[in-house]
N, C-alpha and C positions, 0 to 999 in steps of 0.2 A: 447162179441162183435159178436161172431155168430149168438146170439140169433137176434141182432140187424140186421145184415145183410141180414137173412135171412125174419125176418117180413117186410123190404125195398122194398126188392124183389118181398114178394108176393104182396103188396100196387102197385107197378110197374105194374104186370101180370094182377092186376086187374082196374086200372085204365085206362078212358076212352081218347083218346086210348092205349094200351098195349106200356108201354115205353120200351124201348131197355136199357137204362141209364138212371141216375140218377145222377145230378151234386148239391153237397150242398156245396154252397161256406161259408168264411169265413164269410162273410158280415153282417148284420143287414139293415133295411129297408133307410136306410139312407147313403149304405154303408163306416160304421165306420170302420176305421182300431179295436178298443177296443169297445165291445161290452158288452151288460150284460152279465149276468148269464142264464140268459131265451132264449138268443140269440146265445149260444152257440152251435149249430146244428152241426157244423162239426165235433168241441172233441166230443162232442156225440156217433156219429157214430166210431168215427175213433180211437179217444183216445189223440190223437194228441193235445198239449195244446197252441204250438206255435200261435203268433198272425195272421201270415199271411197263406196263403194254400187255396188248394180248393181239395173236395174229388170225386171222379168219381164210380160211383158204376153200376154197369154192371151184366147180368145175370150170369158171374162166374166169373166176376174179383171185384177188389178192389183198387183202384192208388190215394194216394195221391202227390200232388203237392205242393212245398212251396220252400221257394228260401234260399239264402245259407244259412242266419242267424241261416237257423233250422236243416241244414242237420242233424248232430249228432246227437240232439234233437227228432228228430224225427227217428233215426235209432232205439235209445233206447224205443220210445214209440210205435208205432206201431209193430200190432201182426202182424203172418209171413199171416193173411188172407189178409195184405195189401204187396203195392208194390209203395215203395220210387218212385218217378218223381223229380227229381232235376231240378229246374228250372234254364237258360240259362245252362244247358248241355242237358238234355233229350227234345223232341219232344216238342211243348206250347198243353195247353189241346186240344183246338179245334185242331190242328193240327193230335194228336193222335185219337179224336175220328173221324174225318172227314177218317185217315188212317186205322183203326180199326174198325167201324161199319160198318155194310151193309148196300148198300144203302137204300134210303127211312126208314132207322130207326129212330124212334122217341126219343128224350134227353128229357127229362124234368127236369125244373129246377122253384122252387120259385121266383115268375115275381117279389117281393117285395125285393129278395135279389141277386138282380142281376142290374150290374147298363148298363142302355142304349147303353153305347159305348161298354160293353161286348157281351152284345146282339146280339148287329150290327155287331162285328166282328166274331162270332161265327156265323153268318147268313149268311155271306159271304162265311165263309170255309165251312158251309155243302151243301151251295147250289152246289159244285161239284159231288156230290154224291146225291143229291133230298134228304137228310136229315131233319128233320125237327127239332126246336126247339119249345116244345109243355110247354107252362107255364101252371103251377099246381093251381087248383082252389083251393087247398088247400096245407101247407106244408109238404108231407109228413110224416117227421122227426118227426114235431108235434103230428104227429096221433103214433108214435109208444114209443116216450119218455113221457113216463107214471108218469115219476117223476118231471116232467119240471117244474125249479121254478117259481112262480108266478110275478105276474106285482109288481116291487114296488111302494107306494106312496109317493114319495119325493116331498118336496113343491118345489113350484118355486121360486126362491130368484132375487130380484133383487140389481142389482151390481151395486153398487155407481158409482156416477160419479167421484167422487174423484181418484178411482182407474181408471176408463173406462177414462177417457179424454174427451171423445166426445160423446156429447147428441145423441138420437134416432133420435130427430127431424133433425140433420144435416147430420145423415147417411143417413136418407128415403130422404132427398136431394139433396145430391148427386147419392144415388141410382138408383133414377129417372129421373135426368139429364143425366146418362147413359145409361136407357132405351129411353131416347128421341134422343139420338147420335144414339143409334142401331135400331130405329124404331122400338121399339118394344112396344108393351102395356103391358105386366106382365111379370114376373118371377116366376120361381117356385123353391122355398130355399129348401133341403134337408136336406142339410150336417149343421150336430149339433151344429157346433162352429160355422158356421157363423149365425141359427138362433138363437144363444145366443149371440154373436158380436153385431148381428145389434141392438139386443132389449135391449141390458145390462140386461142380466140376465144369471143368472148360473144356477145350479142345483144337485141333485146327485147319477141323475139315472144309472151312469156308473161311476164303480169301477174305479177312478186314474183321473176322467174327468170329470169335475166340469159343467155336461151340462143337459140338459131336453130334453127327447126323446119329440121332437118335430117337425113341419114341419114351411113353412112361405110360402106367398103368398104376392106381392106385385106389386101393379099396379096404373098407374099414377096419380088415386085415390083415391082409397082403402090402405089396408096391414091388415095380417090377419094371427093368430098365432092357428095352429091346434097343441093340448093337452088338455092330458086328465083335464079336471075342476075340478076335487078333487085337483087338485095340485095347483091349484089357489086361495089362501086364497082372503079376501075382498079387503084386501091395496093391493094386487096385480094387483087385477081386475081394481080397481082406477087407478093404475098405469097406464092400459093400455088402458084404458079409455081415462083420460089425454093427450095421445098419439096419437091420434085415432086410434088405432091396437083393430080390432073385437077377440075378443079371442074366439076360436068353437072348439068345442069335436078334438081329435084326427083322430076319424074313419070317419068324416064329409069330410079328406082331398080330398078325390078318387073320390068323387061327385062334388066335388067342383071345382076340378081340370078340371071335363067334362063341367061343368057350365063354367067357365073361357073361354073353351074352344067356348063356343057355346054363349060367351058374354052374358051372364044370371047370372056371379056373383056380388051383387053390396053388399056394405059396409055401416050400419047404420051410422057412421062416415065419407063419403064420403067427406059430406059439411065443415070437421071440418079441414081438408088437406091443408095447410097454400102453397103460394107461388108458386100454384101448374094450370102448365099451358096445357091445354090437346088441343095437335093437332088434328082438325077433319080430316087430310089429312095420319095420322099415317097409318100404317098398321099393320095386323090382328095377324103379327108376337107374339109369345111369346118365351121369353128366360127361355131356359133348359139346365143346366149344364152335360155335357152328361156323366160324372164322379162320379159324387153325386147323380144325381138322378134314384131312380129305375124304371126297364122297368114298372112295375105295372101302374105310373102315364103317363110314357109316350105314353102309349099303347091309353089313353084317349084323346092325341089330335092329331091333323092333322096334321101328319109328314111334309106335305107341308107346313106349317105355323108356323113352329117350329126353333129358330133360336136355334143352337145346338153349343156352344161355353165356355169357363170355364164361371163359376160365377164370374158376376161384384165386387162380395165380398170377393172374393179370395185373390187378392192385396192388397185390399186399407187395411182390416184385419193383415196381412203380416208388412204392412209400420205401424211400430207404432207410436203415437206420443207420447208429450215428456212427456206427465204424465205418460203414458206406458213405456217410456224407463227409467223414473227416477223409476217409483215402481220395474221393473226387476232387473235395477242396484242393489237398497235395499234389494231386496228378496236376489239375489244371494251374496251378503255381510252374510246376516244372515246364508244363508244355508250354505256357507264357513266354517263359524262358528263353526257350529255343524260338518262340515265332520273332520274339524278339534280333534275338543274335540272328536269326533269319534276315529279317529286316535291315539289319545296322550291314552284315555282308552286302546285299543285293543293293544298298544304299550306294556302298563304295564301287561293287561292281558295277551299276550304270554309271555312274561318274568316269571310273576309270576307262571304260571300253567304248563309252557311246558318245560319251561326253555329256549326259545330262546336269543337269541344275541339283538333280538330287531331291532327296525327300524334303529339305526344308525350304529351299528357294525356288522363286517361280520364273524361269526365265525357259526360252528353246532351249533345245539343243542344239551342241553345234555339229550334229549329224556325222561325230567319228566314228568308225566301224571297228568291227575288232579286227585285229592282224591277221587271224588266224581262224578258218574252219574252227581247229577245236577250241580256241577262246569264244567262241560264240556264246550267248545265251539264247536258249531255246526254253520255251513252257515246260520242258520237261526237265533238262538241267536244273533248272533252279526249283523244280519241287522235290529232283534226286536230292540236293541239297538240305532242304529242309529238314527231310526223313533222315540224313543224315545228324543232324542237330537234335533229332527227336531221340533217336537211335542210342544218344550217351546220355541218355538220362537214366535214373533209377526205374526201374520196373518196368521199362519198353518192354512191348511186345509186338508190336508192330503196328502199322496205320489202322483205323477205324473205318476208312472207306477210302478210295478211289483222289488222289489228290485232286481238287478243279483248280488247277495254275492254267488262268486265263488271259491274255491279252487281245484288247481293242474288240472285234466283234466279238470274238469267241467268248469276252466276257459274258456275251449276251444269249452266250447258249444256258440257259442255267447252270445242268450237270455236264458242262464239259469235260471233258478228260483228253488231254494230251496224247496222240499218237508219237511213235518213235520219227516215224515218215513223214506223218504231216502235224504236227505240232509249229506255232509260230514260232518268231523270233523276238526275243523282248523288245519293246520298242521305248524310247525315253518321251514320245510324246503319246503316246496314247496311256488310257489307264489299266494297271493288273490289280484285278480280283482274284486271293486265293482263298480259296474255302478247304481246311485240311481238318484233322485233327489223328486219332493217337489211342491206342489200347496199350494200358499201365496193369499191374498186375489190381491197383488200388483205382480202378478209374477209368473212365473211356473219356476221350473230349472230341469238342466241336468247336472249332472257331471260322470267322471268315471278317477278312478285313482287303479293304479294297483303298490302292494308293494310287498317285500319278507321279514319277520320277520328273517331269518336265514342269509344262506353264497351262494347266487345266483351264479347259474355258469358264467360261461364267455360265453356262448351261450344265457343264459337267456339273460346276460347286453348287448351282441351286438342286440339282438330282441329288446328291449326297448330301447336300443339309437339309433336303425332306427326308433323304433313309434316316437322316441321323437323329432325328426329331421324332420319329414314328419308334425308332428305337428307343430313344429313351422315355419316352413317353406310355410306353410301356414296360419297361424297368421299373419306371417309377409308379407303378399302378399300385393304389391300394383296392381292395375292393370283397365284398364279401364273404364269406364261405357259403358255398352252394353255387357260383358264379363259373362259368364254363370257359372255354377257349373260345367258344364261339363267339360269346360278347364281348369278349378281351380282343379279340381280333381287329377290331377296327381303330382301337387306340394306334396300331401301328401304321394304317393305310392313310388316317386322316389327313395329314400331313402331306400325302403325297395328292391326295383327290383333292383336296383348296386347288392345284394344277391340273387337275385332270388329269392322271397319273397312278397306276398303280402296279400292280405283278401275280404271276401266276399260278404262284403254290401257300403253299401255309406260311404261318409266321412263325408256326414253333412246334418244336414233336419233344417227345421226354429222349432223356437219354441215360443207358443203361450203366451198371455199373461192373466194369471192365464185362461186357456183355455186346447187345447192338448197339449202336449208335442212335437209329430210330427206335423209339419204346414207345409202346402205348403203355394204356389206354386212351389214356388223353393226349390233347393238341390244343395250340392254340391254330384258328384256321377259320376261312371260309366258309369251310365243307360243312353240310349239314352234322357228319359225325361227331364233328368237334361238339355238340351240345351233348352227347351222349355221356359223359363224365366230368364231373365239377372239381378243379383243381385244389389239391388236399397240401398240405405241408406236408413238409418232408419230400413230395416231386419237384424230379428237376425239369424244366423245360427249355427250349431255345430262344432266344429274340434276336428273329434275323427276318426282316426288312429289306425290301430290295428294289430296282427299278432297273429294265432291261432294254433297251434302243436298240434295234437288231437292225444289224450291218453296221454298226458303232461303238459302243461300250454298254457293262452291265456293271452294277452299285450291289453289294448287299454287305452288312454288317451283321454280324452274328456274335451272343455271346451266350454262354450257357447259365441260366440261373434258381435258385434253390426257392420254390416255394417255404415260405415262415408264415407263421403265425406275426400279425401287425398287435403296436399297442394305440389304441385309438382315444381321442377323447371320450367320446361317444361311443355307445355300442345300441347300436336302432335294431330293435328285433331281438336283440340275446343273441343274432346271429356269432359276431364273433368276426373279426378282419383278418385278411390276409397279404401280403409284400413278397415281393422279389428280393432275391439277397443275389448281389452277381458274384459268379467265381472263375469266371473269367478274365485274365489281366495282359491287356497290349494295348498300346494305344491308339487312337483313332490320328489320321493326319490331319491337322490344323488347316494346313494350303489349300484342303478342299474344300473346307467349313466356311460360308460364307457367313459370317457371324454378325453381320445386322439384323438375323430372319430370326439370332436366337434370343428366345428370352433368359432373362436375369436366371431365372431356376435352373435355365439349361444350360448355362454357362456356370452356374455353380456347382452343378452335375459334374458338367465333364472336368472342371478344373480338381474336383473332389476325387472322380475319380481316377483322375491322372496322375496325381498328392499318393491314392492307394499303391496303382500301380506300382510306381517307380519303388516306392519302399518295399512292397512284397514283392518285388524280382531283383531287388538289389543285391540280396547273398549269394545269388546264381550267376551274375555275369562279373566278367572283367571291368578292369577301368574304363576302357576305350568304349564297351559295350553301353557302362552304366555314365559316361559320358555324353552318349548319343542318345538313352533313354531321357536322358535329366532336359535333354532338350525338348526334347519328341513332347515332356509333358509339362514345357513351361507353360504357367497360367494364364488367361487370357484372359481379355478385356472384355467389357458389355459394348460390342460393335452397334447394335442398336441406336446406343444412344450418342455415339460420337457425334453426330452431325446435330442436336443440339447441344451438347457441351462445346461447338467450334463456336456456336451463335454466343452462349453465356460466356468462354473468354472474351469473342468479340466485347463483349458491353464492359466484361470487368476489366479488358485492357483500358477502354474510355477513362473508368470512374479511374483508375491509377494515376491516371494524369492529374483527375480533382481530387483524390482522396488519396495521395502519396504516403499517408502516414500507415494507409491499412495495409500497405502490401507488401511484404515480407521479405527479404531476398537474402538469402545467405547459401555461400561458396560450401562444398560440402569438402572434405577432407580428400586432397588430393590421392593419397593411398588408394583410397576404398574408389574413385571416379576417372583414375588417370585426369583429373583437372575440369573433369568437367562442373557445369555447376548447374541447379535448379533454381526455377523461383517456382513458388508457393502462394496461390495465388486465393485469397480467403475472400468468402462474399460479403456481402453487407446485408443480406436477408434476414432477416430472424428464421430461418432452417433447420433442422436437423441437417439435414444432407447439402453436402458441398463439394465440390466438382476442383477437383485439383488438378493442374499440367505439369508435367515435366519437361523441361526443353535444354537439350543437349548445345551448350555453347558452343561445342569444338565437335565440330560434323567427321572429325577424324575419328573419333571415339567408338571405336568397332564393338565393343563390349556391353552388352545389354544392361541396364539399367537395374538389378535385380534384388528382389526383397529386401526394401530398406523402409526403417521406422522411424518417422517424424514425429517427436514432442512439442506441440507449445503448453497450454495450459490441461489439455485434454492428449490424447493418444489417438495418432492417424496412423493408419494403418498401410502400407503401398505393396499391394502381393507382388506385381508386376508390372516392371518398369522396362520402354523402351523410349526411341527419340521420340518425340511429339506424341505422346497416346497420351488420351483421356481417362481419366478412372472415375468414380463415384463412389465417396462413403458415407460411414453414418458417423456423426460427432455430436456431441454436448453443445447445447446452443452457446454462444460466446459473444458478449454483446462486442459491437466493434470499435467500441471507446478503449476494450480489453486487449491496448495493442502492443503492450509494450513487455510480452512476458519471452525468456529465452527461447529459443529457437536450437536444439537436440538433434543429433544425427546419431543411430544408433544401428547397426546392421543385424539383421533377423533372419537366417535361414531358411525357417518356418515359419509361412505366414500364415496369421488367421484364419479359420472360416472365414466366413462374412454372415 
C-alpha cells in the first residue's frame, strides 16, 4: 500500500498543474453504486472493499470516508497509513478539505467518476478558500495499477417482453412526452439500469447486476445507445434497428454529447420515430440527471441550457407494472424456497457436526467438532451452498449481491463478506445472520434472516424482538399518499429506542426488477434524502431493521414489500391510503422471539404470516423439507399474557373445589392424543373471553398438542396446543347454571384467524 501511495503522489507532484490531493471515489463512469473489477480504483489504493466511500489522498496524509455500514469493516481493512472519516460524525470531505488545504490548492479528481451535483458542491465549498477543482486528463490510479483487470466482453442480451411488461416503443413515448412538459429537446441516460430499463436489455458486465456498461441519448427524434459493438451480436443490432435506437461505439459518447450540444447530432433513424411531434418553439434546454451523470459529459455543454433535475426515468422504472410485479411475486416464492431448504440443511448440519440443539430447541452445545478439515463449516461454505439451492430454480441468473453469511461478531459488521482465508467457522453458540438474495429472469430479491443454532441469551432474544417489532411494525403501516421514507423510518427504530438502541443505515431501499438490488428513488431511511420522494403503489421497498453489538453479534430482518393502494374507512383529505403487501416468504425463528414483549397484533401478524408461508412454499419442497417448515411456523401463543392466565387458573382451580359442577373434564380420544387427556377449565364471569388450559396427563407425551376444536354449547377454537400453555378466546357469553351441554372433540388442521 506504500508502494502505491507513494507512486500517487509522485503522479500528483508531477502533473500539470502540481495537485495538493487526490480524491478517487467509489464510482464508475456511470456513477454505480456496484462496479467491475476494472473499476475498482479506490480498494485499490486503499484496500478497503466496502461498496460505498471515497479516499482523499494528500502530500502526507491518507482519509478514507464511507458511512456506518462499513465502519468496522473498514477498521479491520485499512493499514495504519490511512485514517477512518466516519461519515455523519466526522467533518463531509469537501468540508475537511476546504478546512485543511491551503488556499488556492489544487484537488484533482477523475471528471468520469465524479458525478455533477458532487462537483457543484465541492466548487462551492472551496471557492472560500480560491481552491480549485482540477479534473485529470487522465485517471491517475490507472497509470500506477499495473495489474488492472481488463474490459470484459459480455454480449448484450435482450430482455423479453414477457418478463419487461412494457415495449421500448411505449417507454421512448412517454419519455418524450416528458421532455415536451420540461421543454427540453434531449437527455442524457448514464445510470446503467435505466439505460437497460428503457431498452429491455440486460447484460453482465457487473458482477450481481444484470446490466451493460453503457450510455443513452434520447431526443425528440433520435435515441441512441453508446457500447462497445463487439457486444452487439446481429439479432441484437436488428433488434435495435427495429426500434430505431442508433447503436455507436462506447467512446463515441463524449463527442457526441458536444454535438447534441451544439445541435449537430442527427439519427439515421430519425424518420422511423412513430407519433413523434417536434415543437419548433421548444427550447435549447437539455436534461441532465445531476446524480447519474458524470462531470466529464457535463463539462461538454452549456451550463446555461442545461436543465439539471433527477432522471424522467427514475420513477416511472421504480412504479412497476403488473407483469413486473407478478414475475417479483414468483421470483421471491421460489427464492423462499431455497432459503428455506437452506435452512432445514444447515439445521441438520449443525446438529450433526457440532452437536448443536438446532434451530428449534434451546440448549448448549456439546462442543463436537467435525472429523475433518473438509467437513468443516466455514461463512463461506454454507453461503456456496445456498447459491447452490438458488442455482436450481427457474430463471437464476445468479446472486443479486455479495452474500453477508455472518457469524458472532462479524455479524456485526453490517456488509460483511466472507473471505476464502479468513472467513469464520460456524459456531452452534453464537448467532448467523445471512443477508442474500438472487437475480431471476422475472425478478431480483432481497432477504435476510438472522438465527441461533444453540441456547440464545436473553439479551440476544430482547435485541431480536425489538428488530422484530420495528419490523413488523412497519409492514403493517398504513399511511397516506404523499407520506415519504423519511417519516416511515421511525416506525422501524421505535422499538429499539424505548432501549436505547438503534443502527446505522436505512430501513429500506426499492428493489429492481431483475435489474439492481438497490433502486431509487425512494427509501425508507434517516437520511435527509429519504423525504425527497413520496412512496407510490406499485414500488417495492425493503423492511430490514437491525441492531449491531460489535465484537458480539448483529440482528437484522429483511423482507421485500409491494407498495398498494389501502382500503380505509375514512379517507381525511381525499388523500387516499396506502399498505405494505410482503412477498417475501421464510420464517422468522420462534427461540429468539421473546414473546411477553409481543403484543396480541403481533403475534397475530407473525402466526398469519407463518399460516402464508408454509402454504405458498409448500409445492417447492419435499416432505422432510415441508416437515421442518410446518414446524418452523407452528402458531404461538400470547406470551404477554401467560403470567396472568397462571394467576386466573390459580383462582379457577379454588372455585372447582366449591363449584365441581362447572368444570368440565373429558378424556379426549386416545388415537388423536396417544392418551393423553385435557381439562377445560370454564370461568364463572359473565365474559366474553375465557382463558382455557391444556394439561398434559402423561409427561411422556412427546407430540404437541395441535389444532384441535372444542364444542360445548358455543364453538372454542385451539390454534395451538402444547403441555401447560395458556390461550385466550372470544366466546358467546354462557351463563354457568348452562352446565350440562355435551362436550365435542373434533380435530381442524386449519385453524381460525382470531
Amino acid at each position: 500500500m506504500s508502494e502505491i501511495l507513494s507512486s500517487l503522489r509522485s503522479l500528483m507532484a508531477s502533473h500539470s498543474p502540481p495537485l495538493d490531493a487526490l480524491v478517487v471515489p467509489s464510482e464508475d463512469y456511470h456513477q454505480s453504486e456496484y462496479v467491475s473489477a476494472r473499476d475498482k480504483r479506490r480498494e485499490f489504493v486503499s484496500g478497503f472493499t466496502g461498496s460505498a466511500g471515497l479516499a482523499l489522498i494528500t502530500k502526507n496524509e491518507a482519509r478514507l470516508w464511507t458511512d456506518g455500514r462499513y465502519f468496522l469493516q473498514a477498521i479491520q481493512q485499512l493499514s495504519d497509513e490511512w485514517t477512518l472519516m466516519r461519515m455523519g460524525e466526522d467533518p463531509l470531505v469537501e468540508v475537511w478539505m476546504s478546512d485543511n488545504l491551503s488556499e488556492g490548492a489544487n484537488i484533482g479528481v477523475d471528471p468520469w467518476c465524479v458525478s455533477v451535483d458532487t462537483a457543484n458542491r465541492w466548487g462551492k465549498a472551496f471557492a472560500k478558500k480560491s481552491q480549485n477543482l482540477i479534473p485529470t486528463t487522465t485517471d491517475l490510479v490507472d497509470e500506477v495499477w499495473k495489474s488492472r483487470p481488463p474490459s470484459e466482453m459480455n454480449p448484450v442480451i435482450v430482455h423479453p417482453l414477457e418478463f419487461a411488461g412494457r415495449s421500448v416503443s411505449d417507454k421512448l413515448k412517454d419519455l418524450r412526452a416528458k421532455l415536451k412538459q420540461e421543454s427540453a429537446r434531449g437527455l442524457v441516460i448514464a445510470a446503467l439500469d435505466e439505460v437497460a430499463w428503457l431498452y429491455n436489455i440486460r447484460g453482465t458486465d457487473v458482477a450481481y447486476c444484470p446490466v451493460v456498461h453503457a450510455f443513452a441519448i434520447v431526443t425528440t427524434d433520435s435515441a441512441f445507445l453508446y457500447v462497445d459493438k463487439k457486444k452487439v451480436s446481429n439479432e441484437v443490432s436488428e433488434y435495435f434497428k427495429g426500434l430505431g435506437v442508433e447503436v455507436k461505439e462506447y467512446t463515441d459518447v463524449i463527442s457526441d454529447v458536444a454535438l447534441l450540444a451544439s445541435k449537430q447530432l442527427f439519427s439515421s433513424f430519425s424518420s422511423k420515430i412513430e407519433d413523434m411531434e417536434i415543437d419548433s418553439d421548444q427550447t435549447d434546454r437539455l436534461w441532465v440527471d445531476p446524480a447519474s451523470c458524470c462531470y466529464a459529459l457535463y463539462s461538454k455543454l452549456d451550463a446555461d441550457k442545461v436543465l439539471l433535475q433527477p432522471s424522467p426515468l427514475s420513477l416511472p422504472k421504480a412504479l412497476k407494472n403488473p407483469v413486473e410485479l407478478e414475475g417479483l411475486k414468483k421470483a421471491h416464492v421460489r427464492d423462499g424456497a431455497a432459503v428455506v431448504q437452506y435452512l432445514v440443511w444447515l439445521d441438520n448440519q449443525m446438529q450433526e457436526l457440532y452437536g448443536a440443539s438446532g434451530y428449534f430447541m434451546e440448549a448448549e452445545a456439546n462442543k463436537k467438532k467435525p472429523t475433518s478439515e473438509t467437513s468443516k463449516l466455514t461463512e463461506l461454505t454454507v453461503s456456496d451452498k445456498l447459491e447452490s439451492l438458488r442455482a436450481a430454480k427457474e430463471h437464476f441468473r445468479g446472486l443479486s449481491f455479495p452474500t453477508i453469511s455472518s457469524v458472532g461478531s462479524n455479524a456485526a459488521i453490517i456488509h460483511y463478506s466472507p473471505e476464502p482465508e479468513a472467513c469464520a467457522e460456524m459456531d452452534p453458540d453464537k448467532i448467523y445472520l445471512c443477508d442474500s438474495g438472487a437475480q431471476y429472469l422475472d425478478g431480483t430479491t432481497d432477504i435476510t434472516r438472522t438465527v441461533h443454532f444453540g441456547k440464545p441469551s436473553a439479551h440476544e432474544k430482547d435485541c431480536y424482538t425489538a428488530v422484530l417489532k420495528g419490523h413488523v411494525a412497519l409492514g403493517n403501516a398504513r399511511f397516506p399518499k404523499g407520506t415519504n421514507g423519511y417519516t416511515l423510518d421511525i416506525l422501524a427504530r421505535a422499538p429499539l429506542w424505548k432501549f436505547g438502541l438503534d443502527y446505522r443505515h436505512g430501513t429500506g431501499h426499492g428493489v429492481g426488477s431483475y435489474l439492481f438490488v438497490h433502486e431509487g428513488p425512494h427509501q425508507v431511511s434517516f437520511r435527509p434524502s429519504a423525504r425527497n420522494v413520496p412512496l407510490q403503489a406499485t414500488m417495492t421497498v425493503t423492511d430490514e431493521p437491525g441492531y449491531y453489538e460489535d465484537g458480539n453479534f448483529g440482528i437484522r430482518l429483511e423482507n421485500v414489500l409491494v407498495v398498494n393502494d389501502a382500503e380505509t374507512e375514512f379517507n381525511f383529505g381525499d388523500k387516499g391510503y396506502l399498505q405494505f403487501e410482503h412477498i417475501t416468504w421464510a420464517p422468522y425463528q420462534v427461540k429468539l422471539i421473546d414473546l411477553k414483549q409481543l403484543t396480541r397484533e403481533e403475534i397475530d401478524w407473525l402466526n398469519t404470516y407463518h399460516l402464508k408461508c408454509k402454504d405458498i412454499l409448500a409445492p417447492f419442497l419435499n416432505q422432510a423439507e415441508m416437515e421442518w417448515l410446518k414446524k418452523a411456523t407452528e402458531p404461538v401463543t400470547y406470551g404477554v399474557e401467560n403470567f396472568i392466565c397462571c394467576l386466573i387458573l390459580q383462582f379457577l382451580n379454588i372455585l372447582s373445589h366449591l363449584f365441581s359442577s362447572f368444570i368440565i373434564h373429558h378424556s379426549l380420544h386416545p388415537d388423536a392424543l396417544d392418551g393423553c387427556s385435557v381439562w377445560v377449565s370454564v370461568g364463572l364471569i359473565d365474559l366474553r373471553l375465557i382463558n382455557v388450559l391444556i394439561i398434559s396427563k402423561h409427561k411422556t407425551c412427546s407430540r404437541p398438542l395441535t389444532h384441535y376444536v372444542l364444542y360445548q354449547s358455543w364453538k372454542l377454537e385451539i390454534k395451538h396446543v402444547t403441555e401447560s400453555t395458556f390461550f385466550e378466546y372470544a366466546v358467546p357469553f354462557q351463563s354457568p347454571l348452562s352446565n350440562s351441554h355435551e362436550l365435542k372433540v373434533q380435530k381442524d388442521h386449519e385453524p381460525r384467524e382470531m
